[in-house]
C-alpha positions as CSV (number, residue, x, y, z in Angstrom):
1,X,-9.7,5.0,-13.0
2,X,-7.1,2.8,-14.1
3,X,-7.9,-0.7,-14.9
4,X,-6.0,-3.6,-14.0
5,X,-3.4,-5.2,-16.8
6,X,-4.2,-8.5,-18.0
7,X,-2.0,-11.2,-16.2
8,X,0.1,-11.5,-18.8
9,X,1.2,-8.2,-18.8
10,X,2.0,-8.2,-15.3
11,X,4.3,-11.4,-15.6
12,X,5.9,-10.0,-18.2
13,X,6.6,-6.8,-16.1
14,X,7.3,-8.2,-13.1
15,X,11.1,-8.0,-13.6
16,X,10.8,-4.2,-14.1
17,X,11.6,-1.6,-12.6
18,X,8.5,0.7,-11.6
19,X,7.6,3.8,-13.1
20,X,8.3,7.0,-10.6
21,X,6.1,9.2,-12.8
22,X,2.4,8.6,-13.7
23,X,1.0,9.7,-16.9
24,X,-2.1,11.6,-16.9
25,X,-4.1,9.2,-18.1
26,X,-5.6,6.9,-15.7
27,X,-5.1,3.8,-17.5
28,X,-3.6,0.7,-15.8
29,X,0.0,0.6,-15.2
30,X,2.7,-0.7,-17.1
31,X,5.1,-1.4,-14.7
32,X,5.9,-4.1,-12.6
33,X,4.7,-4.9,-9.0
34,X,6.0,-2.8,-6.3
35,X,6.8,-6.2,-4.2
36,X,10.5,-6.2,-5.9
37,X,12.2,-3.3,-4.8
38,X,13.2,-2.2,-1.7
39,X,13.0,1.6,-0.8
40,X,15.4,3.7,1.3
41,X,13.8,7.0,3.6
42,X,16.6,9.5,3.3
43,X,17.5,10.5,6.8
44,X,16.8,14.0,8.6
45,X,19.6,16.2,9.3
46,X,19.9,17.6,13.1
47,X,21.3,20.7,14.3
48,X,24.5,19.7,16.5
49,X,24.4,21.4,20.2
50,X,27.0,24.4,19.9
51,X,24.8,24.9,17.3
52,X,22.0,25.4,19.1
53,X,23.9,27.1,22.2
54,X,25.5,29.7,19.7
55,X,21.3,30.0,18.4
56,X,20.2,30.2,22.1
57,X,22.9,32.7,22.5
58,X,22.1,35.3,19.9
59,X,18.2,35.4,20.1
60,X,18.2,36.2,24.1
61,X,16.8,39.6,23.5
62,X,13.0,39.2,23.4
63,X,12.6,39.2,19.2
64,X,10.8,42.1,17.5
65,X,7.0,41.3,16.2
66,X,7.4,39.5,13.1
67,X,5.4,41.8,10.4
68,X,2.4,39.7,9.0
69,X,3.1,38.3,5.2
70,X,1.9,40.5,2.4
71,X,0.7,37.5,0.5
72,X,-1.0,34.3,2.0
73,X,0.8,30.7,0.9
74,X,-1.9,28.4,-0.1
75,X,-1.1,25.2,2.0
76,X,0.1,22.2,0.5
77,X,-3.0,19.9,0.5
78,X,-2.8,16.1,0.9
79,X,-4.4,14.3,-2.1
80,X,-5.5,11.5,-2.0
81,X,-4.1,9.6,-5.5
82,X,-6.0,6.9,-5.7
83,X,-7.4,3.4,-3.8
84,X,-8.9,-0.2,-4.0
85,X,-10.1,-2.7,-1.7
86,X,-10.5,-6.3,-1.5
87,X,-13.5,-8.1,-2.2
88,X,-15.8,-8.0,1.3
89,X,-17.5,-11.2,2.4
90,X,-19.4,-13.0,4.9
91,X,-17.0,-13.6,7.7
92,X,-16.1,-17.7,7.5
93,X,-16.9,-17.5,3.4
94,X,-14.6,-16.5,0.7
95,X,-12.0,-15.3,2.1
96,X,-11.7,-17.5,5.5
97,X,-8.6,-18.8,3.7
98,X,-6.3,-15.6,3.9
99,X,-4.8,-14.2,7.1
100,X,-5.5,-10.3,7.5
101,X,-1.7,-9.9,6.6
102,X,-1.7,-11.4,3.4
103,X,-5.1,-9.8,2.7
104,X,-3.6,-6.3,3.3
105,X,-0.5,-7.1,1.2
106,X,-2.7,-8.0,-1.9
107,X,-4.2,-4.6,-1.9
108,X,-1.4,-2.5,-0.6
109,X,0.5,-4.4,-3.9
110,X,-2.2,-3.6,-6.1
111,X,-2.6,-0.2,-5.3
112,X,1.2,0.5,-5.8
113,X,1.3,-1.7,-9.2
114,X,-1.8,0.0,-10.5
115,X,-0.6,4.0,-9.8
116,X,3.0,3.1,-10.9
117,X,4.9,3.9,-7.4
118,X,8.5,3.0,-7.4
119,X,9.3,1.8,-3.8
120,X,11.9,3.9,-3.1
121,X,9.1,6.9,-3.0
122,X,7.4,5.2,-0.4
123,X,7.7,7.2,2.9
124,X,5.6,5.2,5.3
125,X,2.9,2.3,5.9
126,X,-0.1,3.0,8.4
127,X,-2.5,0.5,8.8
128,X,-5.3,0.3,10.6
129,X,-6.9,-3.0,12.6
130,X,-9.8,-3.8,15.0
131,X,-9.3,-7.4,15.7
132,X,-6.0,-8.0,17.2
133,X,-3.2,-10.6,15.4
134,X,-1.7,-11.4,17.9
135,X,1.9,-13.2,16.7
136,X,1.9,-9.9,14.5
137,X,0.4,-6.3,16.0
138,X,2.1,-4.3,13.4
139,X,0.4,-5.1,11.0
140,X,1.6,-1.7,8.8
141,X,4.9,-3.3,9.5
142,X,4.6,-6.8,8.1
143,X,2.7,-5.1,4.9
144,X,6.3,-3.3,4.4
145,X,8.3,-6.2,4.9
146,X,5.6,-8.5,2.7
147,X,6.6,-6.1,0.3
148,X,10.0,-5.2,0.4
149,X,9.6,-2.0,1.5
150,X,12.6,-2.9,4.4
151,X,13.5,0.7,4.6
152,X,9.9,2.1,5.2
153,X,8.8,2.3,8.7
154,X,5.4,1.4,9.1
155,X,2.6,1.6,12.4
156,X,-0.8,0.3,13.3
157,X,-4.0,2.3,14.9
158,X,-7.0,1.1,16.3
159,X,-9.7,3.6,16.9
160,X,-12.5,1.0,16.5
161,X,-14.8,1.0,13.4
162,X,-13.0,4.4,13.2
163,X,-9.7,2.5,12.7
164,X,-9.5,3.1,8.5
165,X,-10.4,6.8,8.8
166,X,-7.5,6.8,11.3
167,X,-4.8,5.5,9.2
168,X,-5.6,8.7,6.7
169,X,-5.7,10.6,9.1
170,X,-2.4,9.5,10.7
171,X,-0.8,9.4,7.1
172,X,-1.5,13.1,6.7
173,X,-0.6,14.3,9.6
174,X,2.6,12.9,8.8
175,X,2.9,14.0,5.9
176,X,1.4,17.8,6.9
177,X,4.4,17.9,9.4
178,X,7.2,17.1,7.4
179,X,7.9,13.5,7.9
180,X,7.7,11.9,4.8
181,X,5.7,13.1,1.2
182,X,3.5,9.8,0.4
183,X,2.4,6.8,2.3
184,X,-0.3,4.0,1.8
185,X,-3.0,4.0,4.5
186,X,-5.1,1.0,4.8
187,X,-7.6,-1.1,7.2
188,X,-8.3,-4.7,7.8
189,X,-10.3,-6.7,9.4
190,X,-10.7,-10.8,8.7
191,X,-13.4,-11.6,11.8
192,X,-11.9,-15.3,10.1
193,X,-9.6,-15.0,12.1
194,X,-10.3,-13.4,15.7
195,X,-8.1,-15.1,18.4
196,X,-9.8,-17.6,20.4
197,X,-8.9,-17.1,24.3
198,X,-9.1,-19.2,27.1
199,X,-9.3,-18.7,30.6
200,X,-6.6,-16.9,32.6
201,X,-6.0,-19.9,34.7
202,X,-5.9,-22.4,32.3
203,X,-3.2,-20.6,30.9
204,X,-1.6,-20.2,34.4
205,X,-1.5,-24.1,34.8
206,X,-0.2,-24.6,31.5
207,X,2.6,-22.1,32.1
208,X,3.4,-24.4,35.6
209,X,3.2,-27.7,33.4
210,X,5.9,-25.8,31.3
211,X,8.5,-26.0,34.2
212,X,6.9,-29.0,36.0
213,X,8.7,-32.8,36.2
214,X,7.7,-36.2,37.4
215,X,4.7,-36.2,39.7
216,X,4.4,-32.4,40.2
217,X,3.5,-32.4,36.6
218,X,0.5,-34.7,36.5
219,X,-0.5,-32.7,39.4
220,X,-0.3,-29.5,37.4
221,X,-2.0,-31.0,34.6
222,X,-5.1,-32.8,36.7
223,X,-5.4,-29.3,38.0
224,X,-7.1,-28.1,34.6
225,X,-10.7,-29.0,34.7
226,X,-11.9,-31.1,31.3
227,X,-14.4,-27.5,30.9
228,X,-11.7,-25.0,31.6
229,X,-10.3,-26.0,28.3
230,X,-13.0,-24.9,25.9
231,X,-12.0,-22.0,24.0
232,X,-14.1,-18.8,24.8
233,X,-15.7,-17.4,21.4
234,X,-15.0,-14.4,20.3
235,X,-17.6,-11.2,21.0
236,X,-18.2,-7.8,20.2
237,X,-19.1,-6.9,23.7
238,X,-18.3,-3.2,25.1
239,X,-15.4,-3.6,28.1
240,X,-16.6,-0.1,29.6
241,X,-20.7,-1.4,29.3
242,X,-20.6,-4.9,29.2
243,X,-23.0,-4.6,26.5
244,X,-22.8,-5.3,22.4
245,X,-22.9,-3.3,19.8
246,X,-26.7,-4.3,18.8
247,X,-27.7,-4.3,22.2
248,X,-26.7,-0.4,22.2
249,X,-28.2,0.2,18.6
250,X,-31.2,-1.5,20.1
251,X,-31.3,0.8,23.5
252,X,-30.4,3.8,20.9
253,X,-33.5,2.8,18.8
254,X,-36.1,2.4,21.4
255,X,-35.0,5.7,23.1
256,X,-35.4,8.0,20.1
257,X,-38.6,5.9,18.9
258,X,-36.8,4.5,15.5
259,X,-39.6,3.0,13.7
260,X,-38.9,-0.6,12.4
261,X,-40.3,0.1,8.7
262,X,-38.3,3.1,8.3
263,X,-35.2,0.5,9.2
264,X,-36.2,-1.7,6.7
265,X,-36.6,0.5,4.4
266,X,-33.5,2.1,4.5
267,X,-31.7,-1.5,4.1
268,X,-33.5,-2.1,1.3
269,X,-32.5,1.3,0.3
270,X,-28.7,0.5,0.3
271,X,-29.1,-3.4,-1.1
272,X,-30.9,-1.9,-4.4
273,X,-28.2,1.4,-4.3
274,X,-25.4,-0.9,-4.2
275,X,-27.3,-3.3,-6.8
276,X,-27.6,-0.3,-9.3
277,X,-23.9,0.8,-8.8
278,X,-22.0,-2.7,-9.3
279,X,-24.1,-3.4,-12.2
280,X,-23.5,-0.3,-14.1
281,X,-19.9,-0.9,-13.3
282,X,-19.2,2.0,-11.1
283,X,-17.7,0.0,-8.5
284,X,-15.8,-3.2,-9.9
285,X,-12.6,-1.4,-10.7
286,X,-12.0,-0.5,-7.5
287,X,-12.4,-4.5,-6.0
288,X,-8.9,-6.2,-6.7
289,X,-9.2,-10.4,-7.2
290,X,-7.4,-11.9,-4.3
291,X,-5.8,-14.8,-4.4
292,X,-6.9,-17.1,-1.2
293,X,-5.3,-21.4,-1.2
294,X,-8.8,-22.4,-2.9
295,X,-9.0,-19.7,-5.9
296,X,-9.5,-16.2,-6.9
297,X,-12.0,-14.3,-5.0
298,X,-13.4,-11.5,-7.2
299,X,-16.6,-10.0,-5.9
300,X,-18.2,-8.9,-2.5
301,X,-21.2,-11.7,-1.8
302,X,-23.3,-9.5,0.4
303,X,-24.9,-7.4,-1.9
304,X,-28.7,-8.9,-2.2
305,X,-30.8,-7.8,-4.8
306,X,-34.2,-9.3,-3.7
307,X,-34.9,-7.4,-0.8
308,X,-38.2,-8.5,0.1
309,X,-40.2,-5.6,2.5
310,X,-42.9,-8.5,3.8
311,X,-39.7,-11.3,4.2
312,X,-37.8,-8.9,6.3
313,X,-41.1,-7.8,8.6
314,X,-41.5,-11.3,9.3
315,X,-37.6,-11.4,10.4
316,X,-36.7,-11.7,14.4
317,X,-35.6,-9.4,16.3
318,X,-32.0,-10.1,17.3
319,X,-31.3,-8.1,20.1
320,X,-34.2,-7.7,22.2
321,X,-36.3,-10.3,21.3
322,X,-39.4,-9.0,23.1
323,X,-39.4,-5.4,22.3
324,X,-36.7,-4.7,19.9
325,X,-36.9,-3.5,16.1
326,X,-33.3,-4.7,14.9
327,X,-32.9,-7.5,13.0
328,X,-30.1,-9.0,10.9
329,X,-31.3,-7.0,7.9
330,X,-31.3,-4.0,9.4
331,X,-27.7,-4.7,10.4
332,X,-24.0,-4.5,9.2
333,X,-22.7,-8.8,9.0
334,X,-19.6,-9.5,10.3
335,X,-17.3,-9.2,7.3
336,X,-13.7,-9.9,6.0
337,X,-11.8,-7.4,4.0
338,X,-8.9,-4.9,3.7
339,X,-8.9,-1.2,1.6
340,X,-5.9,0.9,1.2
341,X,-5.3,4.3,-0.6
342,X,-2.5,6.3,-1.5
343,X,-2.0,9.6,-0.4
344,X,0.6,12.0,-0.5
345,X,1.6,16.0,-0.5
346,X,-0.3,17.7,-3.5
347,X,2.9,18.9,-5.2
348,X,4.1,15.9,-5.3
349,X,1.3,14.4,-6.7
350,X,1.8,17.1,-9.1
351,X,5.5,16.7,-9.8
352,X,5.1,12.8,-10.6
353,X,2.2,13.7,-13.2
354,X,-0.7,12.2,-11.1
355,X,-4.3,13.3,-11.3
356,X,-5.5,13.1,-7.4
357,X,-9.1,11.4,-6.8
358,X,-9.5,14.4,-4.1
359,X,-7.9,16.4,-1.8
360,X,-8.6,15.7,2.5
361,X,-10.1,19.3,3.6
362,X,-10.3,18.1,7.4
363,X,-11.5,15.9,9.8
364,X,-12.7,15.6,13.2
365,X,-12.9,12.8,15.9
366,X,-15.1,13.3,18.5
367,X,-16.6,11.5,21.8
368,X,-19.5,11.0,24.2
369,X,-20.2,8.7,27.0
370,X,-20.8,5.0,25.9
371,X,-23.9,4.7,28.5
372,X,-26.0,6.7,26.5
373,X,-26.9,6.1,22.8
374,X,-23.2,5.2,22.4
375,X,-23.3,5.3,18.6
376,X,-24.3,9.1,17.9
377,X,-20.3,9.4,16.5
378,X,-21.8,11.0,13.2
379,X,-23.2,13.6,14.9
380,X,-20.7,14.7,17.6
381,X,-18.1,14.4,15.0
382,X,-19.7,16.3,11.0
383,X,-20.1,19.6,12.8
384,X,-16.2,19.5,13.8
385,X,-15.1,18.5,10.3
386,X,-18.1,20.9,8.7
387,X,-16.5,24.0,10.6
388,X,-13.0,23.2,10.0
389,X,-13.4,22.8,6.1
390,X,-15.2,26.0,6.2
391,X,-18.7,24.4,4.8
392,X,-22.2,23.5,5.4
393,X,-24.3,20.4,5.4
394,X,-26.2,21.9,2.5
395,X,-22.9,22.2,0.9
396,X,-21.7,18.7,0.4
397,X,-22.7,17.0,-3.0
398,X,-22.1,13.3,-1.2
399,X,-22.3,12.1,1.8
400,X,-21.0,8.7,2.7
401,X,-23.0,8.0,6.2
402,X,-21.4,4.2,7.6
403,X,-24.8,2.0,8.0
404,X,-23.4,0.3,11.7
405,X,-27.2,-0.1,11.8
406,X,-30.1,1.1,9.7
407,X,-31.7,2.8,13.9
408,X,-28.2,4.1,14.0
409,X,-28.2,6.1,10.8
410,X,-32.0,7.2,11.3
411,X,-31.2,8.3,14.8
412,X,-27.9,10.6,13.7
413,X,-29.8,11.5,10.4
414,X,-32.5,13.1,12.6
415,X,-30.3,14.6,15.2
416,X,-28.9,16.4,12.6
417,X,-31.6,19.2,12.2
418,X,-32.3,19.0,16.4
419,X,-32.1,22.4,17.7
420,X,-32.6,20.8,21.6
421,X,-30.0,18.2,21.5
422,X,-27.3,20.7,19.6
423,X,-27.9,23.1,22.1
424,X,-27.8,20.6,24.8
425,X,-25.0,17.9,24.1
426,X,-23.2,20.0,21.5
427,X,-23.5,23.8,23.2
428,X,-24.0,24.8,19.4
429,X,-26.6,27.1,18.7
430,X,-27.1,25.7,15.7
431,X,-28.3,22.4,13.9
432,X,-26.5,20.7,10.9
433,X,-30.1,21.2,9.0
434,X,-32.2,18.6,7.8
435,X,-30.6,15.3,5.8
436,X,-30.9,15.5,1.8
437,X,-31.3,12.0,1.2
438,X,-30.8,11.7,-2.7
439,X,-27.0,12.6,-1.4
440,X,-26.5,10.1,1.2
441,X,-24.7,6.7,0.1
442,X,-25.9,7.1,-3.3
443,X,-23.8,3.8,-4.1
444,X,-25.0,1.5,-1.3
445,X,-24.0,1.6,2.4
446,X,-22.4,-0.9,5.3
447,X,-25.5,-2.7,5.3
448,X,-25.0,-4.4,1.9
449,X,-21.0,-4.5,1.5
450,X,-20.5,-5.5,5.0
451,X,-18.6,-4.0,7.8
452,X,-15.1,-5.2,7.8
453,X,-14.2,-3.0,10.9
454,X,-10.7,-1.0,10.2
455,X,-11.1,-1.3,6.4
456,X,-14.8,0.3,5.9
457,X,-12.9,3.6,6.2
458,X,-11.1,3.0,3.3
459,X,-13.9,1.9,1.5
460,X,-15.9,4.9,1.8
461,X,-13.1,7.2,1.7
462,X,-12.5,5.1,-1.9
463,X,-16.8,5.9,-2.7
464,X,-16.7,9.0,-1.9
465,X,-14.5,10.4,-4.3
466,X,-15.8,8.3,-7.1
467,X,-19.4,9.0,-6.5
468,X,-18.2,12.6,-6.5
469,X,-16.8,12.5,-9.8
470,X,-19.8,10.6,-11.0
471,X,-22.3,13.3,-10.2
472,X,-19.5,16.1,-10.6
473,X,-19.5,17.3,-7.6
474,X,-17.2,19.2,-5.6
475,X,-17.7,18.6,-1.8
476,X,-17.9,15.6,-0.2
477,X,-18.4,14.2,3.6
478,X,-17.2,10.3,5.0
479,X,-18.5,9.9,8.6
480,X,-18.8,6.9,10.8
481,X,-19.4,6.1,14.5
482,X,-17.2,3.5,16.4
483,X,-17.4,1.2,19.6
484,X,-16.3,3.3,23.0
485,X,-19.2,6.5,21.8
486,X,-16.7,7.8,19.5
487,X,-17.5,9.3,16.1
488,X,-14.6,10.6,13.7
489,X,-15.7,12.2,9.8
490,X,-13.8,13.8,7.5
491,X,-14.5,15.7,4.2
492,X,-12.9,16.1,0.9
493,X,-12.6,18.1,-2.0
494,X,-12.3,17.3,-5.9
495,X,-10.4,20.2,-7.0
């Protein structure tokens, strides 16, 4: 992993222009921020229409079969070169400061400083978001132009808590089909700053006041009730249900008999993993210090280390006060923060002298209805990704499981080796086979880093691979499940 330059170095190599070539090494660049330079995407040729009349004209017999290839091309994989994150905090903490924006240009920055990218290699910008900006939807676009990227087109998904895994996805597709050779694909969500609505005729009147004069005016304005002009806060509530997020983890929990203790357990579980990883240094490197109007911001500050078993039994339930087993332990906080990685066609990887984290094998979204334990995502979606990467369950060395809630990862864990559901929900005749624990978010989970919506995916994308080196393993799994019953994963190889 490279490590950053002392800030020094980078004033001193600011004026510079970036490296196109990375040496093997993995040490921290030596050239200067990618913010300086803009890039140009060289344009695609088309065929002109006599062309393709004269084309049309000459193939009208029906072709003979093509004879299949002696040899078989191994396919140009997408590896993914490297990535980093922001710090993730509390929502309203740290980083309350620093618009989503300016968050995601930090770390896009960072990440193109760090691996040496020249700008003009740059082919595209996806980014990923959850909570809308509304003065700027784009948000891929406005990293680009924060940059100085002019030239390189940029676009923003939204597929939920999903969202990050999306942008990679995007990016390679992209990339598979011919439209560019490397891009940065990144997430962000700053719950900070969710936009604050008000009532649809408030905003009617208001318009009315716009064009109003003299008496018609005070009329339009005494119009507006005192009330009507309170603000309505922001919530995670499903359109399609009408219910939250917790209140379906809750439903979830109580329908498949989720056990409180086990809950707890598990969020203790990923505190003390997460604990263990950040003190032995294994994740630091890959946390950038952003700069926010009141200082640096270095580390994530949700990571506790004195998870107490009989403090959290004595916790309230939050969404179902009477019956329910959730409580705020047992659940992802609302969190600011932004990830991005760098991906890009494995031959180029290899003609710039880069040494790729891991290569994208496949991935898989799929659905299910949103009435009915809306948050099963992991397991609709693995056993797509499993069979299009060619593996197993058993065959995965890590498996980054996102920790929504601790009922929603018990749940999907147990579904896993559930010979009824698979053959009901899933028509599969067979089950993924039962969870190996020791290889499940061996570094800590959602549930002590937070949950910053569209950039999670990056972040355990970013795990993944590093945990995989770490044990020396070969195959790894990311999977998630997202608002609207939708689940996406994806798995990677080292080598």
């Amino acid at each position: 992993m490279p490590t950053a330059k002392k800030p020094s170095d980078r004033n001193a190599s600011a004026a510079k222009t970036p490296a196109t070539r990375k040496p093997k090494s993995a040490s921290a660049a030596s050239a200067a921020s990618a913010a300086s330079a803009a890039s140009a995407a060289p344009a695609a040729s088309a065929a002109s229409a006599a062309t393709i009349a004269a084309a049309a004209k000459a193939t009208r017999k029906a072709p003979a079969k093509a004879p299949a290839p002696a040899v078989r091309v191994k396919k140009d994989r997408i590896a993914i070169v490297g990535g980093l994150r922001s710090p993730f905090t509390r929502a309203w903490s740290t980083l309350n400061d620093v618009d989503p924006i300016e968050l995601s240009t930090q770390v896009a920055r960072e990440v193109m400083f760090r691996w040496e990218l020249a700008p003009e290699l740059l082919d595209h910008v996806v980014w990923g978001t959850v909570i809308s900006i509304v003065r700027a939807p784009n948000v891929a676009r406005e990293v680009a132009l924060n940059l100085g990227l002019y030239n390189v087109p940029g676009f923003t998904v939204s597929r939920a808590c999903a969202s990050g895994l999306q942008s990679i996805a995007s990016a390679s597709d992209m990339i598979t089909l011919g439209h560019g050779e490397i891009a940065l694909a990144g997430g962000v969500d700053v719950t900070s700053h969710a936009p604050v609505t008000y009532k649809k005729r408030v905003i009617d009147q208001l318009l009315k006041a716009q064009k109003a004069k003299g008496m018609a005016l005070v009329h339009t304005i005494a119009g507006i009730h005192p009330m009507d002009l309170l603000p309505a806060a922001p919530a995670l509530t499903e359109r399609y249900t009408g219910k939250t997020m917790g209140e379906h983890a809750e439903e979830m929990a109580q329908n498949l008999h989720i056990d409180r203790k086990d809950q707890e357990a598990l969020a203790i579980k990923s505190h003390a993993s997460a604990s263990a990883a950040i003190d032995k240094g294994l994740i630091g490197d890959d946390v950038i210090t952003v700069q926010t109007p009141k200082g640096p911001v270095r580390e994530d500050n949700l990571v506790r280390r004195d998870m107490d078993a009989d403090k959290l039994a004595k916790l309230r339930p939050v969404f179902d006060r009477k019956h329910g087993t959730i409580t705020a332990a047992t659940s992802s906080p609302l969190t600011d923060g932004a990830a991005c990685v760098l991906l890009m066609k494995e031959s180029r990887a290899k003609e710039l002298g880069y040494e790729p984290l891991g290569y994208l094998r496949s991935y898989h979204v799929a659905a299910l209805d949103p009435r009915e334990n809306m948050l099963l995502g992991n397991v609709y979606s693995l056993p797509g990704a499993l069979d299009r990467a060619g593996v197993k369950l058993a065959d995965l060395d890590v498996l980054e499981l996102h920790e929504a809630f601790a009922a929603q990862v018990l749940a999907n864990a147990r579904l896993f080796d559930d010979k009824a559901f698979f053959a009901d929900k899933l028509g599969r005749s067979e089950t993924l086979g039962p969870v190996d624990w020791s290889k499940v978010n061996i570094w800590g989970g959602s549930m002590a880093y937070g949950h910053p919506f569209a950039a999670t995916g990056g972040r355990l994308v970013i795990n993944l691979l590093r945990a995989l080196a770490h044990v020396d393993g070969e195959l790894g799994a990311v999977t998630t499940c997202a608002a609207g019953g939708i689940g996406a994963s994806m798995v990677f190889e080292r080598s």
